[in-house]
N, C-alpha and C positions, 0 to 999 in steps of 0.2 A: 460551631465555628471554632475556628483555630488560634492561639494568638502569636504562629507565625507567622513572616513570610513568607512573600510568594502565593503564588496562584490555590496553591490546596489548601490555604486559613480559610478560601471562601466554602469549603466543601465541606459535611459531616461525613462519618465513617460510612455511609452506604453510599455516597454518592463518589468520594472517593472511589472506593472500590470499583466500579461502574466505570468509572470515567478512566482507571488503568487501565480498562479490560477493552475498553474501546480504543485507546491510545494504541494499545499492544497488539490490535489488528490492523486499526490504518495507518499506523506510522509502521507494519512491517513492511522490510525493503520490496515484496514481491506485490502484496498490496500495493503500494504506491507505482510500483510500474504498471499494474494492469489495471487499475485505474486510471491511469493517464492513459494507455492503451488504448480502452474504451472509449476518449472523450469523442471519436472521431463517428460512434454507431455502434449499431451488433456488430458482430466479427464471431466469424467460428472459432471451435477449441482449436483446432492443428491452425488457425493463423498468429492464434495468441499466443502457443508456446513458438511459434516460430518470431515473430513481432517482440520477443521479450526473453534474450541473450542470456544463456545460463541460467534457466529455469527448469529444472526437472519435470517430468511430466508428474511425477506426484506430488513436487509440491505445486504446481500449475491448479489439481486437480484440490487438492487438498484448501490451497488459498481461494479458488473461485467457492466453493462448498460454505466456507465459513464469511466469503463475501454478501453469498446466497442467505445464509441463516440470521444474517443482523441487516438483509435488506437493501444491501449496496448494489447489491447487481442481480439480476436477471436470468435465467435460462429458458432458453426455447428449444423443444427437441419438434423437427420435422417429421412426419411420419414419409419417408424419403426412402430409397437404396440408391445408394447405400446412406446412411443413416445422415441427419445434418441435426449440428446444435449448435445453438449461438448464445452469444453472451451480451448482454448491454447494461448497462448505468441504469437505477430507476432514477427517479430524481432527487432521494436523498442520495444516494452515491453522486447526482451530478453536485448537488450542494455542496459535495465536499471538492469537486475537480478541481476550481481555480487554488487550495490549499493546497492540494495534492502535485499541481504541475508549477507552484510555486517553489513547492520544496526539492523536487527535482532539479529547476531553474537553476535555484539558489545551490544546489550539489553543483551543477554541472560549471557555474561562472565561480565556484572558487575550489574547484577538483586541485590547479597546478598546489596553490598555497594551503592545503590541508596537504597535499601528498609533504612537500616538501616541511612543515612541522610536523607529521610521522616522522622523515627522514631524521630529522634534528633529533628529534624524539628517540629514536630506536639506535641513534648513534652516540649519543649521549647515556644511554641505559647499557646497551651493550658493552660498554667502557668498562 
């Protein structure tokens, strides 16, 4: 234990480490869309990169793979033609949804006054 403040006094060094390494996947910004994405069911790959504005198909690909490997989400491939996979939430990924489309909420209800302290921000620096 730690005898700082703050959330990490409660952590040792392994659990720290753990706990960045998990922050650093679901607090990434494409994480967190396609987690919210999901909260609705499976969904195929071509609805999710379409479903989620300015995602590359590799990192689409890249971000579901490492959702895949810590358990948040799912893949089904069809034996199909032409081919179908989908994607869903198991129920730790749901466990995290109402956190996940919180912190979107809370993006999208204070988008005008963050842009606007950038602005002050970069006009004041640029001086």
């Amino acid at each position: 234990m730690r005898d700082v403040p703050g959330p990490c006094a409660h952590w040792n060094d392994e659990d720290a480490d753990f706990i960045r390494e998990v922050l650093d996947l679901v607090g990434d910004k494409w994480s967190v869309l396609i987690i919210g994405t999901l909260a609705d069911g499976p969904i195929r790959y071509s609805d999710l990169g379409t479903a989620i504005p300015g995602i590359s198909q590799r990192m689409l690909t890249l971000t579901l793979k490492h959702l895949q490997r810590t358990g948040l989400v799912t893949r089904t491939s069809y034996p199909e033609v032409p081919p179908r996979v989908e994607y869903a939430l198991t129920e730790l990924g749901a466990s995290l949804l109402s956190t996940v489309l919180a912190l979107a909420a809370w993006s999208a209800d204070h988008h005008a006054e963050i842009r606007r302290h950038q602005t002050a921000y970069d006009n004041v620096s640029s001086a």
